[in-house]
C-alpha positions as CSV (number, residue, x, y, z in Angstrom):
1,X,-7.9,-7.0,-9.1
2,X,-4.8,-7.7,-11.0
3,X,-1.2,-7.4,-9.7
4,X,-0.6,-4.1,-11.6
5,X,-4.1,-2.7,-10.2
6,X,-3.4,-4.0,-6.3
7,X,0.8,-2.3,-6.8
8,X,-1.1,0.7,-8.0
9,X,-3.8,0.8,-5.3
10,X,-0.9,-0.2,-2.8
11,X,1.0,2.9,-4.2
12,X,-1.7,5.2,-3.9
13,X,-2.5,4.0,-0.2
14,X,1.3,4.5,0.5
15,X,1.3,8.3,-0.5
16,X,-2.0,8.7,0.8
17,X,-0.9,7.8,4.2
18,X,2.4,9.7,4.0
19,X,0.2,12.9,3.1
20,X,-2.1,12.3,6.4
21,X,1.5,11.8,8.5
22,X,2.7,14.7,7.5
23,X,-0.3,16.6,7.7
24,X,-1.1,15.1,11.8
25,X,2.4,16.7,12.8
26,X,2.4,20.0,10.7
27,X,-1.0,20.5,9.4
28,X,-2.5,20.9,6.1
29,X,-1.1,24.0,4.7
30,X,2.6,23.4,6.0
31,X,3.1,20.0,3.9
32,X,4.1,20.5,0.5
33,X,3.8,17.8,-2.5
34,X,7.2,17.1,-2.6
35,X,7.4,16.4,1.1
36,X,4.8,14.4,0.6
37,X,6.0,12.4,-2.2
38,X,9.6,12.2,-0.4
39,X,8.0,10.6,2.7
40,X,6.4,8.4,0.6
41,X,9.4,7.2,-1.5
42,X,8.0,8.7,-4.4
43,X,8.8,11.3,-7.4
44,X,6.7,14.3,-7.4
45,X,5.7,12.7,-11.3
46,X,4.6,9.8,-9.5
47,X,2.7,12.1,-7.1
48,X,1.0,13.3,-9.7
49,X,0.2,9.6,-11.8
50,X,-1.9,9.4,-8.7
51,X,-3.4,12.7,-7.8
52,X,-3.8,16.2,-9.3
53,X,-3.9,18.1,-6.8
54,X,-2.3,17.8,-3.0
55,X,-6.2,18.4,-2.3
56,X,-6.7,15.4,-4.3
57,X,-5.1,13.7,-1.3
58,X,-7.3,14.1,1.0
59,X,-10.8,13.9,-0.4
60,X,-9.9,12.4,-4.0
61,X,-11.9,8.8,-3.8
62,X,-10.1,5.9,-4.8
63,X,-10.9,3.3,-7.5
64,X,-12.0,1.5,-4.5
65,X,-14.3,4.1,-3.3
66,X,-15.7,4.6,-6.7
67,X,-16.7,0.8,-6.8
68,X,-17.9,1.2,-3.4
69,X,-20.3,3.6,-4.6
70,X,-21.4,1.9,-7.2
71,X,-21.4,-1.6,-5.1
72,X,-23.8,0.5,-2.8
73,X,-26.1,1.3,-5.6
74,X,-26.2,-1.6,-7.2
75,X,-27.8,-3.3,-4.0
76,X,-30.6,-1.2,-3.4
77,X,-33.6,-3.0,-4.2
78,X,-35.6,-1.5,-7.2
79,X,-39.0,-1.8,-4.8
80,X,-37.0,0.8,-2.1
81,X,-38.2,4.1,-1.4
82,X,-35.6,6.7,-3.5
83,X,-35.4,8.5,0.1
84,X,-34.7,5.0,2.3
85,X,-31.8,4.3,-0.9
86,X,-30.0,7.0,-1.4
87,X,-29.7,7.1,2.8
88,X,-28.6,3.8,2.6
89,X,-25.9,4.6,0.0
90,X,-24.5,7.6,2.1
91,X,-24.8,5.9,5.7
92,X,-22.7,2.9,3.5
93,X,-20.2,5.3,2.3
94,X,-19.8,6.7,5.6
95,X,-19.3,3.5,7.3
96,X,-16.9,2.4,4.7
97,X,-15.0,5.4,4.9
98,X,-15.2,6.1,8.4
99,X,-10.9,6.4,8.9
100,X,-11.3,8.9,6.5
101,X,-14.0,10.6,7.7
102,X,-12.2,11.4,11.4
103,X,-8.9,12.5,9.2
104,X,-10.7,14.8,7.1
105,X,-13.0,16.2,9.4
106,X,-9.5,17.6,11.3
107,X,-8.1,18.9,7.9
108,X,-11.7,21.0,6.3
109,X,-11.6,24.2,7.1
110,X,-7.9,24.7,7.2
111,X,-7.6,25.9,3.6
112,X,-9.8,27.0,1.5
113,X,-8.9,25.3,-1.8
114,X,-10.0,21.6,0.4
115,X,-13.0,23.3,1.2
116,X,-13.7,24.4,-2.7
117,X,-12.6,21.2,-4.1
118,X,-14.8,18.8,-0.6
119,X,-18.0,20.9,-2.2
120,X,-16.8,20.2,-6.0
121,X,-16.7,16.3,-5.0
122,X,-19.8,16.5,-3.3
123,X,-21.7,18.5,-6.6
124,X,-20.5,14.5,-8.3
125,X,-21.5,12.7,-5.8
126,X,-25.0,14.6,-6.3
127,X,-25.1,13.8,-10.3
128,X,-23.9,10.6,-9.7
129,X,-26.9,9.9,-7.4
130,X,-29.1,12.2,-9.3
131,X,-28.5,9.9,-12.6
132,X,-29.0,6.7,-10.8
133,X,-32.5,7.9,-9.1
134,X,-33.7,9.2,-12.9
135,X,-33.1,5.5,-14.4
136,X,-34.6,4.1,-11.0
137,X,-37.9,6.3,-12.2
138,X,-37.6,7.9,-15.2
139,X,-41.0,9.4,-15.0
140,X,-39.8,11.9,-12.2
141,X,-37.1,14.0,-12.6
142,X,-37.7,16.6,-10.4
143,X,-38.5,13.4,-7.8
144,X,-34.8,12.6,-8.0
145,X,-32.9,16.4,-7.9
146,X,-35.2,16.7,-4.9
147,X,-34.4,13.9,-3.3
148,X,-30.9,14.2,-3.6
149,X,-30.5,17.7,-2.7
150,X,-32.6,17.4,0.5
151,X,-30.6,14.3,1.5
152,X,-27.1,15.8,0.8
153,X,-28.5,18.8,2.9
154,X,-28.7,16.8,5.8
155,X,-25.2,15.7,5.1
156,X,-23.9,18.9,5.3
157,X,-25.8,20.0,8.3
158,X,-25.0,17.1,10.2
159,X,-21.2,17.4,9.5
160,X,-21.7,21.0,10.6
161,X,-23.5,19.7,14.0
162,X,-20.5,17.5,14.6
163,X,-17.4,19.7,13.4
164,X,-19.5,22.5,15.8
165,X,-18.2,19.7,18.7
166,X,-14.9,19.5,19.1
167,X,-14.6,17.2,21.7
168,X,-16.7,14.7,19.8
169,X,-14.3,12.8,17.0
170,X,-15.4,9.8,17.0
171,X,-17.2,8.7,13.7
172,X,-19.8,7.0,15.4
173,X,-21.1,10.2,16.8
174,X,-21.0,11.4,13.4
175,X,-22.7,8.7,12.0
176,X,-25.6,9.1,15.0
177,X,-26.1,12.6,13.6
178,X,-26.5,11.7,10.1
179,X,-28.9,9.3,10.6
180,X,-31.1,11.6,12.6
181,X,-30.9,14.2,10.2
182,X,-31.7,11.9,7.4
183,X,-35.0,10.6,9.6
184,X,-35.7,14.1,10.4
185,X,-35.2,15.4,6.3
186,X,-37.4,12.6,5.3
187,X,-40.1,13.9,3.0
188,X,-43.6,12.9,3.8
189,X,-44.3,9.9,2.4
190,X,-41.8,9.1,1.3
């Protein structure tokens, strides 16, 4: 990365973490963009260089995340199941991620736009998956939506198991339950 990429990336962190200040002490819905851009040391225009939406601040992935993802596909052996790769890119995103896991986690379900626009970012994360499985076997389609849907299903239910404890933040728990899930969603044979 070059110095203009690592100020920009530095910039984006620095609102980023600004946002999740703000939003610890007075929650999601009573921080506006301009507060957040102030905290930051920011114009609202630079706000917006950065991300669309305050939404965007919370779930938007980074250029890092994006490389991430596609670091994590890259690595999956071309011999590996479609089911054993796909869990191993969204356990890896997880564990990656996992500060911004906890953070979100306390922030969905608080408005319904972040709710709208978390399901909007996981329909991508599906095509992006969706594509990759497709050139991993072009001769089954249906093989890939299948696999993806049933694997992004035991996402969901297993964030919906852990948000359903509230004493239980810690990602690790989290991750537990997504990797049972994911064992337990396996198709047969696969």
């Amino acid at each position: 990365m070059g110095l203009r990429e690592q100020k920009k990336d530095a910039a984006r962190r620095d609102i980023r973490e600004a946002a999740w200040r703000l939003f610890e002490e007075r929650g999601y819905a009573g921080v506006s963009v301009e507060e957040i851009a102030a905290t930051a040391g920011v114009s609202r225009t630079t706000f917006f260089n950065y991300f669309h939406t305050k939404e965007g601040v919370v779930l938007d992935p980074s250029p890092a995340d994006r490389e991430r993802l596609a670091v994590l596909v890259a690595e999956q052996p071309a011999a590996l199941a479609a089911w054993d790769a796909v869990s191993a890119v969204l356990l890896g995103l997880t564990r990656a991620g996992r500060d911004e896991v906890s953070r979100r986690r306390r922030l969905l379900g608080a408005d319904p736009a972040l709710d709208h626009r978390a399901q909007e970012l996981g329909e991508e994360l599906a095509g992006v998956l969706r594509d990759w499985l497709r050139e991993r076997d072009p001769t089954d389609p249906l093989g890939a939506d299948l696999t993806v849907d049933l694997a992004l299903a035991a996402t969901r239910t297993a964030w919906a198991a852990w948000s359903a404890r509230p004493d239980d933040t810690a990602v690790a728990v989290y991750l537990d339950l997504l990797e049972e899930c994911l064992r337990r969603a396996r198709p047969a044979g696969a």
